[in-house]
C-alpha positions in Angstrom: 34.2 23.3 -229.4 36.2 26.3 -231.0 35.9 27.0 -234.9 39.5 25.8 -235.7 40.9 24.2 -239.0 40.1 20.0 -238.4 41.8 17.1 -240.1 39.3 15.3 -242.1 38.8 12.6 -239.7 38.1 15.3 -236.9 36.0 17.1 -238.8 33.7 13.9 -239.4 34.0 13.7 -235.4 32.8 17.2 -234.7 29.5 16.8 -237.6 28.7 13.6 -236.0 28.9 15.1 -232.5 26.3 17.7 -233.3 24.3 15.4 -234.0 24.3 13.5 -231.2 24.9 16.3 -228.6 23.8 14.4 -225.3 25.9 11.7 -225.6 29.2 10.4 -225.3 30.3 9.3 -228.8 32.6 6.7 -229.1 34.4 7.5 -232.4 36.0 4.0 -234.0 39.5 4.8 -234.6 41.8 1.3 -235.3 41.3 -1.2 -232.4 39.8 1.8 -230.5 37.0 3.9 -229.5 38.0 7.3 -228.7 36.4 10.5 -227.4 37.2 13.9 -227.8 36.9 17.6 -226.1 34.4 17.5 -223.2 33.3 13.8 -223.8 37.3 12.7 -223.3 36.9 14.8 -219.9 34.1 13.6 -218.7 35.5 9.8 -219.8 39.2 10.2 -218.0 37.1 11.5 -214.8 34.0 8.7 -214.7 36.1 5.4 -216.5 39.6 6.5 -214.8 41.1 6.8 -218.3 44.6 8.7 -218.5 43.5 12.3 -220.4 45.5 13.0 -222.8 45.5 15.5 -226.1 45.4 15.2 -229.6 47.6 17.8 -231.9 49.3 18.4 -228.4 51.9 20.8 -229.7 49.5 23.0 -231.3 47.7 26.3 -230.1 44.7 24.4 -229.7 45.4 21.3 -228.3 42.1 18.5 -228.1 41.3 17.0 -225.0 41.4 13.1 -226.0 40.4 9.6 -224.1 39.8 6.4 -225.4 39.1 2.5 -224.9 40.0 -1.0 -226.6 37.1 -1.8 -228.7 37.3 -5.1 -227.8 36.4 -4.4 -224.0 34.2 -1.4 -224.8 30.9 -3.3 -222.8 32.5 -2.8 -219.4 32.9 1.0 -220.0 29.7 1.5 -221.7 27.6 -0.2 -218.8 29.9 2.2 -216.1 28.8 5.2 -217.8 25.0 4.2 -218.4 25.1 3.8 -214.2 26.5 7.2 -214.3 23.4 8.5 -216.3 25.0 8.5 -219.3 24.0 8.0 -222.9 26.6 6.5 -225.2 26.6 6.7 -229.2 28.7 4.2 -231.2 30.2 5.4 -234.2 31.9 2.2 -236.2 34.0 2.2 -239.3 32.0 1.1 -242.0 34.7 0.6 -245.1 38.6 -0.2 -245.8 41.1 2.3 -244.6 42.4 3.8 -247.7 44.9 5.8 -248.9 43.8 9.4 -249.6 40.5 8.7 -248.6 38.7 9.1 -245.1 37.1 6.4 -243.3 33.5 6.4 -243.3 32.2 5.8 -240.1 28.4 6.1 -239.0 26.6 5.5 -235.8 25.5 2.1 -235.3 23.6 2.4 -231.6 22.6 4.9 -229.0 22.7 3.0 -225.8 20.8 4.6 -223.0 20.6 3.8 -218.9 17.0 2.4 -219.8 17.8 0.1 -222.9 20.6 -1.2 -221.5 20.3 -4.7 -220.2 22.7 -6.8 -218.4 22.4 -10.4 -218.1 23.1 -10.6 -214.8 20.6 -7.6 -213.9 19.7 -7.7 -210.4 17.5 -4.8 -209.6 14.2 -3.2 -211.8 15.5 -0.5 -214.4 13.0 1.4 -215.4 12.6 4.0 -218.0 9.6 6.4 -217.5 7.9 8.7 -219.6 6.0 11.7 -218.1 3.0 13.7 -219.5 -0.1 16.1 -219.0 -3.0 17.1 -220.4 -5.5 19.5 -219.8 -9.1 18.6 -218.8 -12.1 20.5 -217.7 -11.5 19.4 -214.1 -8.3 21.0 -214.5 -4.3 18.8 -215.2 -4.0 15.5 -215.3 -0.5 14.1 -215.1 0.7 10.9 -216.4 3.5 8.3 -216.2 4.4 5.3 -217.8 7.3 3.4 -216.8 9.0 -0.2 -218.2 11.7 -2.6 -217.5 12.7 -3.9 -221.2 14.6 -6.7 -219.6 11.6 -8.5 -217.9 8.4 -6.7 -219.7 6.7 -4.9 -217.2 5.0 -2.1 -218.1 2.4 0.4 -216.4 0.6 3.5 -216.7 -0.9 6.1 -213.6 -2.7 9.0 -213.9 -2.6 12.2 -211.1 -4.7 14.7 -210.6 -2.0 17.1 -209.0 1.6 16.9 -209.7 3.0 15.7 -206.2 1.7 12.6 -206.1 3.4 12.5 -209.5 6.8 13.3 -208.3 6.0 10.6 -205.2 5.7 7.9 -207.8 8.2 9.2 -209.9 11.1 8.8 -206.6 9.6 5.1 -205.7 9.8 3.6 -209.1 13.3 5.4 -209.2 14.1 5.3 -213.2 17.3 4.8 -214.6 15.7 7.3 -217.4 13.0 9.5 -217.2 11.7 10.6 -221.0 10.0 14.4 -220.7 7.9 16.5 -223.4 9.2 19.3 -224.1 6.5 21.4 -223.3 6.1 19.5 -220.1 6.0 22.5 -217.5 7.7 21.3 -214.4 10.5 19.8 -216.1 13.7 21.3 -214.5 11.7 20.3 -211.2 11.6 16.6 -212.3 15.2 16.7 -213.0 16.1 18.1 -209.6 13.9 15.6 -207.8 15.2 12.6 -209.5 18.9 13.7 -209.2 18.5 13.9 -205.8 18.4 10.1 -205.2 19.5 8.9 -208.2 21.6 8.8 -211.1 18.5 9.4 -213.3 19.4 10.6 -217.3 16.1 13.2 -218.0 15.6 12.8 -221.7 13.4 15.5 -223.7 11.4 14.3 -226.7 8.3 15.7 -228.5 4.9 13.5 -227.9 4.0 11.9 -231.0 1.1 14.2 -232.7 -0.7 11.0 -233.4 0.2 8.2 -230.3 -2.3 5.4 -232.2 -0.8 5.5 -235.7 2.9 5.6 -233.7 2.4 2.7 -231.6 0.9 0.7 -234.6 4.3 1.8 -236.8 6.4 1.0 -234.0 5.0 -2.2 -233.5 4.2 -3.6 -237.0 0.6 -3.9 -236.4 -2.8 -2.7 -237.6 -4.9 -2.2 -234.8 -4.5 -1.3 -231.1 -7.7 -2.9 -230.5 -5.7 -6.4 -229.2 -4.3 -4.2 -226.2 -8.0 -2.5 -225.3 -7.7 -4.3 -221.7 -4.3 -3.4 -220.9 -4.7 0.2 -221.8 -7.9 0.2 -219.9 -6.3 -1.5 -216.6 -2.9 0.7 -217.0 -0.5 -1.5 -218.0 0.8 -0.7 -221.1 
């Protein structure tokens, strides 16, 4: 996005957009969501929208796309099966005269939290990692379905046979550390078959204490067997 002079309400479209960089933001404008710049491009071309431009007369016309509210699922779940992640920026007060709209982001719907009622196939999110050990790497995977709550962990001692689980569970979204070292070849095996979304987010420095926040308990000591046998 060029530095140019914004309206108000753009301007609160371009600070929200930086902070939610890899995804399309619906921005709630009226009875519509609507989507700006790139996002409005990539919109038009995946949803079959008409692209048209905000400010069209000026030097620096803005690229602009956008959806009834009301029938906003049927878009959202089209660009999740693209390999999309969607943010959903509502209008939280009144309009009012001389004062902007606040508007904040409500949900961040991904291709692996996304459920459909009428969800015929396994969609798995997956979460890769490694560690060092004295034998050398170990690679690890977890992967889920949220809508039927299957989950399972594996362990590899070379990362092949990673990549070989990684195609046959074929994940809607695949989460990577950071630090992870093969990671642009993940993303080039999984794009190869499938509309995968690679997601990059740091390992928790403490796992225990996260899953214990996460899940409003005390102990991990109830799920001792099912970390054991690899399926949580």
């Amino acid at each position: 996005m060029e530095k140019v002079s914004y309206t108000p309400a753009m301007q609160q479209y371009v600070n929200m957009k930086k902070q939610y960089a890899d995804c399309i933001l619906f921005f709630r404008l009226g009875d519509f969501y609507e989507t700006f710049f790139e996002d409005a491009k990539i919109c038009s071309k995946v949803l079959d929208l008409v692209l048209t431009s905000k400010n069209k007369n000026s030097d620096n016309p803005i690229p602009m796309a956008g959806i009834p509210y009301h029938s906003a699922d049927k878009y959202i779940q089209k660009l999740v099966s693209h390999g999309y992640k969607v943010a959903i920026a509502e209008q939280m007060s009144e309009p009012t005269p001389g004062k902007i709209v606040d508007r904040q982001v409500q949900s961040v719907i991904t291709p692996g939290t996304y459920i459909q009622e009428a969800q015929k196939k396994f969609a798995y999110t997956c979460s890769v990692y490694y560690a060092t050990h004295d034998d050398g790497m170990l690679y690890h995977i977890a992967r889920g379905d949220f809508s039927i709550g299957d989950y399972q962990t594996k362990s590899f001692a070379d990362i092949d046979s990673l990549y070989r689980m990684l195609l046959m569970v074929a994940p809607v979204e695949c989460i990577v550390d950071p630090e992870f070292p093969y990671m642009e070849e993940v993303k080039i095996r999984l794009q190869q078959y499938s509309k995968c979304l690679l997601s990059v987010y740091d390992v928790p420095r403490d796992p225990t204490d996260y899953v214990q926040h996460i899940c409003h308990i005390q102990t991990t000591s109830s799920y001792g067997k099912a970390l054991e046998g690899g399926r949580l």
